[in-house]
C-alpha positions as CSV (number, residue, x, y, z in Angstrom):
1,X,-10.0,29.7,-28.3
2,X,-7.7,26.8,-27.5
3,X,-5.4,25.9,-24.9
4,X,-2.4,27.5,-26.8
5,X,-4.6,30.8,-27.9
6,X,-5.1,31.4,-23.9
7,X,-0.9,30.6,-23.8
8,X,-0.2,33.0,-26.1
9,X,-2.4,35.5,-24.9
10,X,-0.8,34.9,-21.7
11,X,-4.0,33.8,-19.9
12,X,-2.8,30.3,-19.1
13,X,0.7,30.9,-17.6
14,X,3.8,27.9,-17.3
15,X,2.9,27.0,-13.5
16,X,-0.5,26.8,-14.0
17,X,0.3,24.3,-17.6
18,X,3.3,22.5,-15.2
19,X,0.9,22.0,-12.3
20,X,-2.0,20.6,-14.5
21,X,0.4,18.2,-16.5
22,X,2.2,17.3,-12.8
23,X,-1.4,16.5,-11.8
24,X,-2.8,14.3,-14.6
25,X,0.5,12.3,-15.2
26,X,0.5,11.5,-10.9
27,X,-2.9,10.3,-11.0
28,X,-4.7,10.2,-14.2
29,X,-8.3,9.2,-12.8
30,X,-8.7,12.1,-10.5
31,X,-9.8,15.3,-12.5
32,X,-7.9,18.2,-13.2
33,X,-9.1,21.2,-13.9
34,X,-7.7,24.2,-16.0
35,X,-9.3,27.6,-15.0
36,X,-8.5,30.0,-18.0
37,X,-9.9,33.6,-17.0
38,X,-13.9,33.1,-17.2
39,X,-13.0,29.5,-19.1
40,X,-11.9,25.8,-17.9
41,X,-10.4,22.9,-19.5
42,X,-11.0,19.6,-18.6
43,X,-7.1,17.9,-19.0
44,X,-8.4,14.2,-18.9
45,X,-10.8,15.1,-22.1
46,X,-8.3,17.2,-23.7
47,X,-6.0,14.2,-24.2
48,X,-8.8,11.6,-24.3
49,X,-9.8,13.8,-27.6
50,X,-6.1,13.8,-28.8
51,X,-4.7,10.6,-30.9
52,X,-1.6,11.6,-30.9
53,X,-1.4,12.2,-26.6
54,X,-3.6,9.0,-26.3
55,X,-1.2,6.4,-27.9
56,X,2.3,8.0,-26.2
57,X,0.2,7.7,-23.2
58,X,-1.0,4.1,-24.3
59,X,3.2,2.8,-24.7
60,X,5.0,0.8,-21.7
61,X,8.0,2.1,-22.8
62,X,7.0,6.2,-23.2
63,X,9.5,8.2,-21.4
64,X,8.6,10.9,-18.7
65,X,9.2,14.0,-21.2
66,X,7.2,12.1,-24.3
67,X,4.4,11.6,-21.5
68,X,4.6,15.1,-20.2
69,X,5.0,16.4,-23.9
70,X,2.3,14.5,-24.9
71,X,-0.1,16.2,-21.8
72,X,1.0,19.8,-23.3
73,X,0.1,18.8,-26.6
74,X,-3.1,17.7,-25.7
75,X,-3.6,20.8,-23.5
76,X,-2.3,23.4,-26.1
77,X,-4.8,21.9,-28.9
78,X,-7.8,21.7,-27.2
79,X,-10.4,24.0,-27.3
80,X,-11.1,25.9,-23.9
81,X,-15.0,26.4,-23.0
């Protein structure tokens, strides 16, 4: 199952998804923690393992909803353990 399976299925709702991206984007280095029914996603992994999230991340001149879209996307891809 992935991040957007658990969305769909309506196991990951939008205020726990805001609150995690909120999270990472305020302070990268400090974890944040998904808890998916019995499952948990690691954010900071999630987009470490994504390409794409990594280099909008990596630009100076990103803006706040390519950031934040980038988070989801990383979020929404990843597989939930």
């Amino acid at each position: 199952m992935t991040g957007g399976d658990a969305y769909k299925a309506k196991l990951l709702t939008d205020e726990a998804l805001d609150a995690a991206i909120a999270a990472y984007l305020a302070d990268p280095s400090k974890p944040v923690v998904l808890e998916i029914g019995k499952h948990r996603l690691d954010v900071a992994a999630a987009v470490l393992a994504n390409a794409y999230s990594t280099e909008v991340l990596a630009r100076e001149d990103g803006t706040p909803a390519q950031r934040r879209n980038a988070v989801k996307t990383a979020i929404l891809l990843a597989p939930v353990a």
